[in-house]
LOVO-112697 format. One line per field, with one value per atom (N, C-alpha, C, CB): atom name; z, x, y. Coordinates in pm, whole numbers. Glycine has a CB too. Example, Ala and Ser with C-alpha at 12.3 -4.5 7.8 and 13.67 -1.06 7.14 Angstrom:
at [N	CA	C	CB	N	CA	C	CB]
zz [780	780	780	905	708	714	787	572]
xx [1319	1230	1320	1131	1285	1367	1290	1408]
yy [-569	-450	-330	-447	-225	-106	3	-60]
! end
This chain:
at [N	CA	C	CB	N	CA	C	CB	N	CA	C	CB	N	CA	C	CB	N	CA	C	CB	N	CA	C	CB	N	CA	C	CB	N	CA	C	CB	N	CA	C	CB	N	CA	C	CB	N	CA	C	CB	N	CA	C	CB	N	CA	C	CB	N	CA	C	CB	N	CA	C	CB	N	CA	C	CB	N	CA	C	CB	N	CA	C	CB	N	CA	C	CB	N	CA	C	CB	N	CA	C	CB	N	CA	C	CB	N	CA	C	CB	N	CA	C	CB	N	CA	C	CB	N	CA	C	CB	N	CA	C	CB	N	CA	C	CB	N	CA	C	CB	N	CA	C	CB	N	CA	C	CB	N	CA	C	CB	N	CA	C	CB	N	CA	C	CB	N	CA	C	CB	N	CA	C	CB	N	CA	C	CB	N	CA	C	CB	N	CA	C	CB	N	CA	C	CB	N	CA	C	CB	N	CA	C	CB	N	CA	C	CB	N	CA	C	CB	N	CA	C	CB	N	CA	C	CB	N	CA	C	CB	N	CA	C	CB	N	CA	C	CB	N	CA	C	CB	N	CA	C	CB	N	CA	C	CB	N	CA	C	CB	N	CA	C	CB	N	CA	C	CB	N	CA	C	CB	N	CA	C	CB	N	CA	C	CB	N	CA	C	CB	N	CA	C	CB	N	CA	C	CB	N	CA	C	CB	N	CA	C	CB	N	CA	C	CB	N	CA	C	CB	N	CA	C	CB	N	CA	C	CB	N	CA	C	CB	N	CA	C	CB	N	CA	C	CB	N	CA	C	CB	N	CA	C	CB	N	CA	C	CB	N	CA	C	CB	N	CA	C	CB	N	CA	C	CB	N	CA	C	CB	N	CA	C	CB	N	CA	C	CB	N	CA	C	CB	N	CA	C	CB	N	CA	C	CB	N	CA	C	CB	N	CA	C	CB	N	CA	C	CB	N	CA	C	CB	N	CA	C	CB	N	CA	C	CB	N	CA	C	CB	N	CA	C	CB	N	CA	C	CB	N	CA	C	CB	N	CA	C	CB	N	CA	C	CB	N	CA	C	CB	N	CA	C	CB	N	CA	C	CB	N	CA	C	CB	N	CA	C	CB	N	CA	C	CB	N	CA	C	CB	N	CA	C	CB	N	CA	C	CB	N	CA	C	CB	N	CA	C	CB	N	CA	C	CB	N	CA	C	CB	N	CA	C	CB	N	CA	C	CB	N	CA	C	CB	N	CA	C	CB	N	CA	C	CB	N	CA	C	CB	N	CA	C	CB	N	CA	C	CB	N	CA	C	CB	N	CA	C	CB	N	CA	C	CB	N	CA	C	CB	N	CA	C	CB	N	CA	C	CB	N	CA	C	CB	N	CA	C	CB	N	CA	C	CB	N	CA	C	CB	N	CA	C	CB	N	CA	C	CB	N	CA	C	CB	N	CA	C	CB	N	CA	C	CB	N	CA	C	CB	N	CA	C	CB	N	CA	C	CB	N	CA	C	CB	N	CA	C	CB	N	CA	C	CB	N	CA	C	CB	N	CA	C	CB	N	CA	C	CB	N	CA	C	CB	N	CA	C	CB	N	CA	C	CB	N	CA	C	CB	N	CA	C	CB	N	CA	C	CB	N	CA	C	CB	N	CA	C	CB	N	CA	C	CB	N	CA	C	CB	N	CA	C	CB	N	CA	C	CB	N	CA	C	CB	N	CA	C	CB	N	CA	C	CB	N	CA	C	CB	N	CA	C	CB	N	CA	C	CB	N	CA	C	CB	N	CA	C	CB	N	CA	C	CB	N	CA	C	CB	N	CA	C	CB	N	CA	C	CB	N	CA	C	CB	N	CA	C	CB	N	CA	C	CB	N	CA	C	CB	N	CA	C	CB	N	CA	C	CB	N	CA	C	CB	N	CA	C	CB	N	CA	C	CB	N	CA	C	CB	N	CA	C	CB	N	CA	C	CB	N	CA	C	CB	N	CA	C	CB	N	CA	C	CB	N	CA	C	CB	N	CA	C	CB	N	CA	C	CB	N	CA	C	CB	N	CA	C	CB	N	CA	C	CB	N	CA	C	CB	N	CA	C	CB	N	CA	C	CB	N	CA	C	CB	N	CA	C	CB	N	CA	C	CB	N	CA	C	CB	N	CA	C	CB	N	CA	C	CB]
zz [1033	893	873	852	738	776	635	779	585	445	374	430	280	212	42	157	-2	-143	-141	-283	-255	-302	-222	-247	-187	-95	30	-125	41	169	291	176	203	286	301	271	203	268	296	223	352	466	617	429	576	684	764	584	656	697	757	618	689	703	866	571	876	1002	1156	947	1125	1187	1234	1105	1102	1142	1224	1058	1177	1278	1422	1246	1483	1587	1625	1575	1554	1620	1638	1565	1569	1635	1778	1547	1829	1962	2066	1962	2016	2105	2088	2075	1952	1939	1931	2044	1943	1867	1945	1809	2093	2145	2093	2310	2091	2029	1895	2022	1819	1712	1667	1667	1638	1665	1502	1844	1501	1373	1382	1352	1585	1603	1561	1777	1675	1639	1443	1727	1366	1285	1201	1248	1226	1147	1145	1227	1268	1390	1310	1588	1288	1181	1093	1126	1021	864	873	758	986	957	869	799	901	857	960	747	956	1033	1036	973	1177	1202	1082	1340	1082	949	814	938	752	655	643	682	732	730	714	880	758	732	595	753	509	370	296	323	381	374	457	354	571	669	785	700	742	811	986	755	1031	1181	1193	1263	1314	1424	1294	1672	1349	1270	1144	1208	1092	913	884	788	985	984	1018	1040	1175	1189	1115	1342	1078	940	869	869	811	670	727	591	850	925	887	1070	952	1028	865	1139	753	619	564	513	619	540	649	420	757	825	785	994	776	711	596	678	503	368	404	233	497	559	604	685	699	766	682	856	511	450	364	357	332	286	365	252	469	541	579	657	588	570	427	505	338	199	130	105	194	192	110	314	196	137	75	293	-17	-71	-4	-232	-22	38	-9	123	-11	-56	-76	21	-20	-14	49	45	19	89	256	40	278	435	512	481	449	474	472	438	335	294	437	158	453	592	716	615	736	852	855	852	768	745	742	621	717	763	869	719	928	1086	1167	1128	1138	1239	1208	1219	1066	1065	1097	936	1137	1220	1394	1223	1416	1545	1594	1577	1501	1482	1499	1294	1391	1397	1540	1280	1611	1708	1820	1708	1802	1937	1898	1905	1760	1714	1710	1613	1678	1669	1733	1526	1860	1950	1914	2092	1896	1834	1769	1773	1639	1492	1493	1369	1629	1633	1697	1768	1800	1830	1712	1964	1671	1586	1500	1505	1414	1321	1403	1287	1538	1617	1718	1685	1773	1886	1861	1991	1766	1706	1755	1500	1707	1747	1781	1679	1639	1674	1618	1572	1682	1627	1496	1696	1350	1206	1268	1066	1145	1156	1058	1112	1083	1017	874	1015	857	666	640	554	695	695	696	769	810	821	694	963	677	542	417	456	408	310	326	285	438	483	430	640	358	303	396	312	554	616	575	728	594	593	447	686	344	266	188	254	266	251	333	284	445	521	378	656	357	277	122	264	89	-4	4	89	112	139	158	227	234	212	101	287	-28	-112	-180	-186	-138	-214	-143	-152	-10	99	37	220	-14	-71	-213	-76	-306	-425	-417	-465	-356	-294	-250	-221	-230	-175	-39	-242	12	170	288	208	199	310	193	345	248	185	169	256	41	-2	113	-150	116	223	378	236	388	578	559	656	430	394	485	250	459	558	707	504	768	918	945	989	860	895	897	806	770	795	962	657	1010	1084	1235	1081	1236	1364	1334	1398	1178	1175	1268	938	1196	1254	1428	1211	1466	1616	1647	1698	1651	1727	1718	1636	1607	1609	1669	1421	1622	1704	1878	1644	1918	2047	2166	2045	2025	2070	2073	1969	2012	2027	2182	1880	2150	2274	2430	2273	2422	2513	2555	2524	2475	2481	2490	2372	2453	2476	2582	2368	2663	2760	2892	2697	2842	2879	2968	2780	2983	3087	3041	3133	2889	2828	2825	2694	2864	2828	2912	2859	3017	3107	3079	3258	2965	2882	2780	2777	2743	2679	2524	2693	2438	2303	2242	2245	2238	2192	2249	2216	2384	2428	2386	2553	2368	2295	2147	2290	2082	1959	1928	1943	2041	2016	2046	2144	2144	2194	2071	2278	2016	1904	1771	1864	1710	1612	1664	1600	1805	1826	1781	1958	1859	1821	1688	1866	1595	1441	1364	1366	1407	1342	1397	1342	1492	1568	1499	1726	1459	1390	1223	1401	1197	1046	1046	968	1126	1135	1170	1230	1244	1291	1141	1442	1071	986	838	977	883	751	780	708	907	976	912	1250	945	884	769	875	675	536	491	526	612	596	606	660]
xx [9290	9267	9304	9119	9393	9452	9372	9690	9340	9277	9378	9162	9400	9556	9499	9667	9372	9326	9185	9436	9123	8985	8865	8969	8755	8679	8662	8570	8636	8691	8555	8765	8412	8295	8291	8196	8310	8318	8410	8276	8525	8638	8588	8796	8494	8412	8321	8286	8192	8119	8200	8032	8278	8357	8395	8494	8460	8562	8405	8647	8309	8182	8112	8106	8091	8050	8151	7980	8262	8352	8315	8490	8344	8305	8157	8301	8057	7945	7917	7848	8021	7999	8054	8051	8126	8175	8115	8291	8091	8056	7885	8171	7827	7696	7702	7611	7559	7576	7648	7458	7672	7751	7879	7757	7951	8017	8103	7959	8014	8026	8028	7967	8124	8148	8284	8204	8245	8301	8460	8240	8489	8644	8696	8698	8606	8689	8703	8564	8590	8590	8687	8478	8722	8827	8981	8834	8965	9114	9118	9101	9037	9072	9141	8997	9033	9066	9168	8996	9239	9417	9381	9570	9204	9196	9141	9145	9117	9115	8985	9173	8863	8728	8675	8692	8730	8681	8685	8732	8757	8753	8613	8873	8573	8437	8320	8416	8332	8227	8148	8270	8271	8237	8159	8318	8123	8063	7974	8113	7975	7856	7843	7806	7760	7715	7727	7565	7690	7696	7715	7566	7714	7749	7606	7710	7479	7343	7379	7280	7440	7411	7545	7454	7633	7709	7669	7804	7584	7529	7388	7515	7299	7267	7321	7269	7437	7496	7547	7618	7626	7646	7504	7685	7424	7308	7260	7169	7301	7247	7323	7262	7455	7477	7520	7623	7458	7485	7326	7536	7273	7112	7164	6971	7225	7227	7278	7312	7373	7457	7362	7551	7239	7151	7060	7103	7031	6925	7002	6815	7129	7177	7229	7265	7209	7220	7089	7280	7008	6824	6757	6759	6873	6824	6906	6781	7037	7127	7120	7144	6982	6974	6823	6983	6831	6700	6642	6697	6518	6448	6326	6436	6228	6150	6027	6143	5948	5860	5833	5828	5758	5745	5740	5664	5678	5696	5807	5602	5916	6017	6120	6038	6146	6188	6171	6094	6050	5981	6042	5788	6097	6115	6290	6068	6346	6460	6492	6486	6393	6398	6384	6331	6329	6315	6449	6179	6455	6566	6693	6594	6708	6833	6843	6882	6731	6706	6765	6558	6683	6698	6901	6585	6929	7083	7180	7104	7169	7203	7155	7138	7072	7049	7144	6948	7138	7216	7389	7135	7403	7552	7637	7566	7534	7606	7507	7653	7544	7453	7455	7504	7609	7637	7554	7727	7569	7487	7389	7517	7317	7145	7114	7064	7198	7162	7195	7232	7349	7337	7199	7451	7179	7040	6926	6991	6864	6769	6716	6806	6873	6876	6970	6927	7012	7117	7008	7164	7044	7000	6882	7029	6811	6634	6642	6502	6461	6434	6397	6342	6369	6331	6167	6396	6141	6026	5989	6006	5847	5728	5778	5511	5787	5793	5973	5658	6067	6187	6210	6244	6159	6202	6135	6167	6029	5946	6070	5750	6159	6240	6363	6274	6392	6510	6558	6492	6623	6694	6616	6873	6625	6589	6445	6602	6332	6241	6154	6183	6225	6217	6210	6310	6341	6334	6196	6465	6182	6061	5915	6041	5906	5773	5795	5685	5887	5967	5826	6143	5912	5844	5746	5875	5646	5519	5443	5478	5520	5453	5464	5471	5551	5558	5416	5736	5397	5293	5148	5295	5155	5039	4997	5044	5083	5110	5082	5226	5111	5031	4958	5061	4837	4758	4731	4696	4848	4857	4806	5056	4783	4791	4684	5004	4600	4520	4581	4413	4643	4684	4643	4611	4535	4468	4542	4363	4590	4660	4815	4657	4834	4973	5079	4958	5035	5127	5081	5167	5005	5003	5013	4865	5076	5164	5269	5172	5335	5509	5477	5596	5410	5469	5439	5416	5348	5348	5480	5211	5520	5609	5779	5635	5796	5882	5902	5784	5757	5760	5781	5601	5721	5765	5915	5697	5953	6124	6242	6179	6188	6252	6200	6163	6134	6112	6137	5944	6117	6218	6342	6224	6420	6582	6582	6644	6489	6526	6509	6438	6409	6434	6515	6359	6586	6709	6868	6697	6796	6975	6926	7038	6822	6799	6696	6771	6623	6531	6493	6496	6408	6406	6502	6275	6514	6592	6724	6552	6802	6916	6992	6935	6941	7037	7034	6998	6974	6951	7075	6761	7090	7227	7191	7270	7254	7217	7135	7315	7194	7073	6927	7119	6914	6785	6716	6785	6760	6757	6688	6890	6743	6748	6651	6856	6630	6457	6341	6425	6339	6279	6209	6374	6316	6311	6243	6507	6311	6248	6093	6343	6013	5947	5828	5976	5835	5789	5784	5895	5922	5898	5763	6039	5797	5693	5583	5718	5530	5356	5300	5360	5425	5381	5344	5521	5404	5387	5260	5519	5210	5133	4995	5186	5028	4926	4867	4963	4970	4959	4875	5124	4903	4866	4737	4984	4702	4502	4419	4463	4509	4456	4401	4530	4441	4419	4281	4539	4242	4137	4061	4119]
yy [1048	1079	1225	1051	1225	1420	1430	1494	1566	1585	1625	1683	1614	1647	1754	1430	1658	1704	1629	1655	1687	1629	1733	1443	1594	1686	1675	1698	1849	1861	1832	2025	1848	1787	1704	1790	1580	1451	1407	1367	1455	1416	1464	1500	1537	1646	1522	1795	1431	1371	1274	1344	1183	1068	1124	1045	1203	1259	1245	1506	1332	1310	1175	1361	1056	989	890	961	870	820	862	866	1002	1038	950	1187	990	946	808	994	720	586	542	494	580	579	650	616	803	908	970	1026	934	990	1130	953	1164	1253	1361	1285	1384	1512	1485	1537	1378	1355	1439	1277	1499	1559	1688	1522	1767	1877	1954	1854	2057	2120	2123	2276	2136	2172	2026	2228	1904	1754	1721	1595	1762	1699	1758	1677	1878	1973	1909	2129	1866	1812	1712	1762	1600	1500	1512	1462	1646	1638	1676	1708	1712	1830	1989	1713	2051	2153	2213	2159	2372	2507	2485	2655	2503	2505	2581	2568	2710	2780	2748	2878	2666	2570	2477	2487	2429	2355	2470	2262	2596	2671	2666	2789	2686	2669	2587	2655	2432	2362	2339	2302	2329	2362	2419	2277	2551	2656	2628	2680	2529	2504	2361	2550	2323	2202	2132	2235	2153	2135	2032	2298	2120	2100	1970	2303	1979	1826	1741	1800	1754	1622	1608	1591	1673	1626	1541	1701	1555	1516	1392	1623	1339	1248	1182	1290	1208	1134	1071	1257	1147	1103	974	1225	1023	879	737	908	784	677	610	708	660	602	558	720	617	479	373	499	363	244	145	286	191	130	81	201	166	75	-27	160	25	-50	-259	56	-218	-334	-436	-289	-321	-333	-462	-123	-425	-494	-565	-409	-606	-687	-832	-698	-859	-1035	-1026	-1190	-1146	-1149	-1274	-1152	-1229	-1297	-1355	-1243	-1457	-1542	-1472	-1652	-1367	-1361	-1184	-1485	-1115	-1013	-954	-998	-1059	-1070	-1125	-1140	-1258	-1226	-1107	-1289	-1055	-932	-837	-882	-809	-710	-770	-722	-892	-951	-897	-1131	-898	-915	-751	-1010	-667	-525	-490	-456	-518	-517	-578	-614	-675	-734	-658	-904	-620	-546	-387	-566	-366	-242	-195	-252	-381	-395	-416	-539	-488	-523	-359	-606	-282	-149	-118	-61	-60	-40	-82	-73	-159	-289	-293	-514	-277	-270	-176	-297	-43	70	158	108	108	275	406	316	431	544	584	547	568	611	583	566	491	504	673	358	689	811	954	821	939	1038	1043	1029	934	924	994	753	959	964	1106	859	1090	1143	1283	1034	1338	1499	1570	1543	1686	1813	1877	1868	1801	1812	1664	1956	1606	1488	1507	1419	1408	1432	1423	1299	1461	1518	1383	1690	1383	1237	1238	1273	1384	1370	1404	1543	1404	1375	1264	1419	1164	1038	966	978	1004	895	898	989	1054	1047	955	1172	926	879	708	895	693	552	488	519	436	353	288	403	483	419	383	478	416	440	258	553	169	58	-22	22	13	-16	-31	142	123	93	33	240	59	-73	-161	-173	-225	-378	-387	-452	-301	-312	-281	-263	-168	-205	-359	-112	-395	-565	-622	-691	-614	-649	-656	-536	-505	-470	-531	-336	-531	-621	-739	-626	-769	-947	-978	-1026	-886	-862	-905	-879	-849	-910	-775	-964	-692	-552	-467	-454	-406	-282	-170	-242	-139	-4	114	27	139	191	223	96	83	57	98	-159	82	105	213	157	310	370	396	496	309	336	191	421	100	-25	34	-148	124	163	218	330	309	362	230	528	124	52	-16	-50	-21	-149	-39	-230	55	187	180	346	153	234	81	346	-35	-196	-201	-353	-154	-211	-94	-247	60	181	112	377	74	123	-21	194	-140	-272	-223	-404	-184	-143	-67	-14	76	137	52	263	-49	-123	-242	-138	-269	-329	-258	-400	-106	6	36	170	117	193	172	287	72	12	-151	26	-226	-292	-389	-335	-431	-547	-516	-584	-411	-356	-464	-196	-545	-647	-795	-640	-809	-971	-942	-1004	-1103	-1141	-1089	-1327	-1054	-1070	-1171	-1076	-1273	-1375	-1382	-1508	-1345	-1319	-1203	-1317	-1084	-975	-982	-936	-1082	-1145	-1234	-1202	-1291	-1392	-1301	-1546	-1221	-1125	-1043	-1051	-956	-843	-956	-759	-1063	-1155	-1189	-1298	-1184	-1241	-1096	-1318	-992	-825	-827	-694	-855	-832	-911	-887	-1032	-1124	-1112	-1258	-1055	-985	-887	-903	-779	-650	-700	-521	-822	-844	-927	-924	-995	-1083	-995	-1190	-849	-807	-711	-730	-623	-559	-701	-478	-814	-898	-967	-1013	-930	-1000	-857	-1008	-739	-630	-635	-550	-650	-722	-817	-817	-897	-994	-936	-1093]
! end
């Protein structure tokens, strides 16, 4: 991809997140992403100050990608909806290692109240307010379901990228992770009684 006209930051991000799907986040760097665009390292300054502030901007819109895939299909019921967030969590993870780590694993980790802003999780409590609306969940439990529902499916992935499951087939992977999703929803919805 050479940059010829228009803008020159988001030929910047575009050029970045490419990188970080193959390579993650070391991967990503002001000289490669410049080399793309067919512009001078110093040309990106203008737009972002350091290595930092790209993979930021990377890591941002590879998260709309991820909620956007998060909320794709509709679904019957609130707790489907939630099921169907989860699994497409777990999917990203397993599909694009890459951009799980850029999102995750860049420079510093996000912080509790970064990530709450973040498209992903943002679709997450989505759905539990539907949860709660239905009176399936206590306003109350509300956000320390987002975060069990967050940590069962972040930490199912990591054990299927890095972890003991990383040597099972996909589809086993896949009953596995569906089986975790539907515990955390079932556990967050006894909560409720």
């Amino acid at each position: 991809m050479a940059y010829h006209h228009g803008d020159l930051a988001t030929a910047l991000v575009e050029a970045a997140v490419a990188l970080g799907r193959g390579g993650g986040p070391a991967a990503i760097t002001i000289r490669e992403a410049t080399r793309r665009t067919g512009v001078s390292p110093n040309a990106a300054y203008r737009h972002f100050p350091n290595r930092a502030a790209l993979l930021d901007a990377a890591a941002t819109a590879i998260q709309q990608g991820l909620a956007a895939a998060m909320t794709d299909a509709p679904e019957r019921s609130p707790a489907e909806r939630l099921h169907r967030i989860g699994a497409a969590y777990i999917d990203f993870a397993l599909d694009e290692p890459g951009w799980f780590g850029v999102v995750f694993f860049g420079i510093r980790p996000p912080e509790p109240a970064t990530t709450a802003q973040a498209p992903a999780f943002r679709a997450l409590t989505a759905a539990l307010d539907d949860l709660v609306a239905d009176g399936a969940l206590p306003e109350a439990q509300r956000d320390d379901a987002a975060w069990a529902c967050w940590a069962t499916v972040h930490g199912f992935a990591e054990l299927c990228l890095r972890g003991p499951l990383a040597g099972l087939d996909r589809a086993e992977q896949s009953r596995r992770g569906d089986a975790a999703i539907r515990a955390v929803i079932a556990g967050i919805q006894v909560g409720a009684g």
